[in-house]
C-alpha positions as CSV (number, residue, x, y, z in Angstrom):
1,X,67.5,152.3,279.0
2,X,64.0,153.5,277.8
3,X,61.8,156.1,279.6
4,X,57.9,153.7,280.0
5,X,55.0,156.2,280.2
6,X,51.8,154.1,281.4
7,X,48.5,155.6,280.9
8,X,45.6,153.8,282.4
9,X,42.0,152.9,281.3
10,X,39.2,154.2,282.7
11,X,38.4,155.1,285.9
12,X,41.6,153.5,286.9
13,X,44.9,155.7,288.1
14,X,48.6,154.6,288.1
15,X,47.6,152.4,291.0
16,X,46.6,149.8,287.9
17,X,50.1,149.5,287.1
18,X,51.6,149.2,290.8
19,X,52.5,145.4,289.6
20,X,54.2,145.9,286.7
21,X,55.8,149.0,287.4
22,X,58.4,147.3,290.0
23,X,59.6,145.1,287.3
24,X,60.0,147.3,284.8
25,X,62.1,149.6,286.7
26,X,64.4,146.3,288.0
27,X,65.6,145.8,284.3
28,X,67.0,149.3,284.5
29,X,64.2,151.6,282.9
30,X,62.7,154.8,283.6
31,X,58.3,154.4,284.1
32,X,55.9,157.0,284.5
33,X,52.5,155.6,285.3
34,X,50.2,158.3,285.3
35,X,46.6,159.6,286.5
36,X,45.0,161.3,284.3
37,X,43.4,164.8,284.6
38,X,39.7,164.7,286.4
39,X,40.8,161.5,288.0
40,X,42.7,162.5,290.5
41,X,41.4,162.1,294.1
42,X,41.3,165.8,294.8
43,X,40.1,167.1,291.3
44,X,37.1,169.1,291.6
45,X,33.6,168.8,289.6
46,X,34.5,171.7,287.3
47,X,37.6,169.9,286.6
48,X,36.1,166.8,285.4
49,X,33.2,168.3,283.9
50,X,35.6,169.6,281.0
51,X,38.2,167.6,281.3
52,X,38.3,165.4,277.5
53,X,40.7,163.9,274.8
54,X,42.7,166.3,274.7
55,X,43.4,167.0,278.0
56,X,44.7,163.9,278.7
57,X,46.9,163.9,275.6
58,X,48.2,167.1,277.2
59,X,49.1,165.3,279.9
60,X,51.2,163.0,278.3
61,X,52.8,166.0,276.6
62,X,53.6,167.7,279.6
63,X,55.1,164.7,281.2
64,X,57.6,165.0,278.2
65,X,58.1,168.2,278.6
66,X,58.8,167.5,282.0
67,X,61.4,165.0,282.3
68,X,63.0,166.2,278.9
69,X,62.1,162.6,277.4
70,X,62.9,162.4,273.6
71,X,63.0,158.8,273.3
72,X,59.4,158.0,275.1
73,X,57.9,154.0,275.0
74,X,54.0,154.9,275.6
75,X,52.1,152.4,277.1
76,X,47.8,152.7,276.8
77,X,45.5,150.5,278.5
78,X,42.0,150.1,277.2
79,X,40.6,153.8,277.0
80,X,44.5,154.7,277.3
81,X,44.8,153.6,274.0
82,X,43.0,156.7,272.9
83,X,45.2,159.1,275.0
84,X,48.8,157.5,273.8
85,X,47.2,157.8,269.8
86,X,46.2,161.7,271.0
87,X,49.8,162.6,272.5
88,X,52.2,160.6,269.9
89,X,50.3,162.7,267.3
90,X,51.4,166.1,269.0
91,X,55.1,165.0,270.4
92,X,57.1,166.1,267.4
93,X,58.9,162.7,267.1
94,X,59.5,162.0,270.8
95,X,57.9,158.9,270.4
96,X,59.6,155.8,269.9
97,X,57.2,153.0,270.3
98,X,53.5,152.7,271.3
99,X,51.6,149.9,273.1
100,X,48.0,149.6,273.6
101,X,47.4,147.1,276.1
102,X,44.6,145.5,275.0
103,X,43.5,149.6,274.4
104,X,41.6,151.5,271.4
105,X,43.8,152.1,268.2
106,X,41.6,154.9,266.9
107,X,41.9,156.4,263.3
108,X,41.4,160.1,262.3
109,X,37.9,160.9,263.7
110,X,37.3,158.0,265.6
111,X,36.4,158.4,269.2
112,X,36.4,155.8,272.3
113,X,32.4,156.3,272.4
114,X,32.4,155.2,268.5
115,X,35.3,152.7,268.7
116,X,33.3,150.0,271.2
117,X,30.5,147.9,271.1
118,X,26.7,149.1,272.2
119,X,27.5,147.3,275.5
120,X,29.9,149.9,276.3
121,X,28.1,153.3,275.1
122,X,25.0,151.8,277.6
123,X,27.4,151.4,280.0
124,X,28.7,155.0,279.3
125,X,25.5,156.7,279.6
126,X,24.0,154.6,282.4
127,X,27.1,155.7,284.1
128,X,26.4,159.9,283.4
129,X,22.9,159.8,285.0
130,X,23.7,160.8,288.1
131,X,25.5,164.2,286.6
132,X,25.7,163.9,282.8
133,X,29.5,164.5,282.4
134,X,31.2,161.7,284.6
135,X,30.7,158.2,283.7
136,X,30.6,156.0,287.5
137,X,32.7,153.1,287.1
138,X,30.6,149.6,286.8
139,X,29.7,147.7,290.2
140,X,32.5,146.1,291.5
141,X,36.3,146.4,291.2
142,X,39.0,148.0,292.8
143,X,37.5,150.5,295.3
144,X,40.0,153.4,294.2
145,X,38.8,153.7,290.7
146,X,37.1,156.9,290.2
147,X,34.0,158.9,288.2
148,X,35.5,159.6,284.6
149,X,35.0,162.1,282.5
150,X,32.1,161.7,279.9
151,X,33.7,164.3,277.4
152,X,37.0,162.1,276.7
153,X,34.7,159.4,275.9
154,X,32.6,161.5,272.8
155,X,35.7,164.0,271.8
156,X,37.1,162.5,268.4
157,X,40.7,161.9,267.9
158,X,42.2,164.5,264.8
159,X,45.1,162.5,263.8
160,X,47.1,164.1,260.6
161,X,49.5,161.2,259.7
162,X,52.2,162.0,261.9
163,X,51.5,159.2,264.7
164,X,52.2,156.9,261.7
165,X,56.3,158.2,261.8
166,X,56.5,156.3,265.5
167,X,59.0,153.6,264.6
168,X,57.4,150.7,266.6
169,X,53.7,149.9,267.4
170,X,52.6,147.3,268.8
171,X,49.1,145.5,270.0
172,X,48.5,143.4,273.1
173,X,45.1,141.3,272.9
174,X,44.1,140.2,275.8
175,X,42.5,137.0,274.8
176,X,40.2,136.1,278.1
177,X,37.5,137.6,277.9
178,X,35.9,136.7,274.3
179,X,32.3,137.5,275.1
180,X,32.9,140.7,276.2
181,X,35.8,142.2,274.8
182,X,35.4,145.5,272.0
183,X,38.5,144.3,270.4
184,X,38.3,141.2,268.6
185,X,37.6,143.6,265.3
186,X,40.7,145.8,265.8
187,X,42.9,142.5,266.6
188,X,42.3,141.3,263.2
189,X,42.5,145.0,261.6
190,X,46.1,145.1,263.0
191,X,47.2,141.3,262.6
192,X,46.8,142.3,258.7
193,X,49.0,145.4,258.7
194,X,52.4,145.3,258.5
195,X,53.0,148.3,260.0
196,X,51.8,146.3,263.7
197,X,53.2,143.7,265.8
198,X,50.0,142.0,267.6
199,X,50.7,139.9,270.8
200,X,48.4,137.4,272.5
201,X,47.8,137.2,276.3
202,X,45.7,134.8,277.4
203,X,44.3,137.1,280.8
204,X,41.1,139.2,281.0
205,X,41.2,142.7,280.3
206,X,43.3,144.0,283.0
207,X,46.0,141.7,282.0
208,X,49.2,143.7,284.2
209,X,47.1,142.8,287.2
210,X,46.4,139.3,286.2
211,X,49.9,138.8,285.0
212,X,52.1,141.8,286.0
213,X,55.5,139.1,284.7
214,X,54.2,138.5,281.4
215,X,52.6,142.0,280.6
216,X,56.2,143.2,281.6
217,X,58.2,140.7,279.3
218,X,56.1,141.6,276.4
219,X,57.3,145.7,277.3
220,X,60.4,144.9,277.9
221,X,60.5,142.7,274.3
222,X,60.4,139.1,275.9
223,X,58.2,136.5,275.6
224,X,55.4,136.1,277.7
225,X,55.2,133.2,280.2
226,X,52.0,132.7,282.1
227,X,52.6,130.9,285.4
């Protein structure tokens, strides 16, 4: 049995994983999908106003600390992939795989903001205007999403070498949405490392919504089947 930790993109909650959460638990595993700090529906504006990186890497951690998981499968989607880099850093080994869904895979000093493509820092600071330290979501989309907060987006990830000790990392490109996905790069960065498994899903970005079956298989090791 593995223990699945989800940690959503953002402006999203663990409502983005309602679809693949059902399936994951019907093949006998434990799954944590998470909201993250300063997205919560009752958090304040002082919460989100310093809420960053490393708050949300804490809440991984304390999640761990939680359930006594030692064995943890960490699964990031999109600017999730920055939070599951942060927290596997800082677990001391209680990390056994990570996933970015289609999700940043920073190095040392690298930060979401300079990770993507000009698109997405406009998009970031058009998004601040209205209070300079939460980023609105884009028009459109799933109504529940939320402001997010503009400091986890700048704070650069301090990675010492350690996230490199999880045993099994692993890529999902979401294949799509080619003219606008930040991730094309990174795909072939990984694709050439041995130390990374890359998988292909043809879906746009939010790929367990799309395809809750096949994002599932490829956690739970299968292949994926789009029907």
């Amino acid at each position: 049995m593995a223990t699945f930790i989800l940690v959503p993109g953002a402006w999203h909650g663990s409502w983005s994983f309602e679809a693949v959460v059902p399936l994951l638990e019907r093949a006998g595993h434990r799954v944590h999908a998470l909201t993250l700090t300063g997205l919560r529906p009752d958090d304040d504006s002082a919460t989100v106003a310093t809420t960053n990186l490393d708050t949300h890497a804490a809440d991984v951690l304390r999640l761990l600390d939680r359930g006594n998981i030692s064995s943890a499968t960490l699964v990031g989607h999109s600017y999730g992939g920055m939070v599951i880099a942060a927290a596997a850093e800082r677990a001391g080994g209680r990390v056994a795989r990570l996933v970015h869904l289609d999700a940043y895979v920073p190095r040392n000093g690298e930060s979401c903001w300079s990770s993507t493509t000009e698109r997405y820092r406009q998009a970031f600071v058009a998004g601040a205007v209205t209070t300079g330290y939460a980023v609105h979501p884009p028009e459109g989309g799933d109504s529940r999403r939320r402001p997010h907060p503009l400091a986890s987006f700048l704070q650069s990830v301090r990675l010492t070498g350690a996230i490199d000790q999880v045993p099994r990392r692993e890529f999902i490109y979401c294949s799509g949405w080619e003219d606008g996905t930040p991730f094309s790069e990174l795909r072939a960065r990984l694709e050439a490392d041995p130390e990374w498994q890359v998988h292909d899903l043809p879906t746009g970005h939010d790929a367990m919504r799309e395809a809750p079956e096949a994002t599932a298989a490829l956690l739970l090791g299968a292949r994926a089947v789009i029907r």
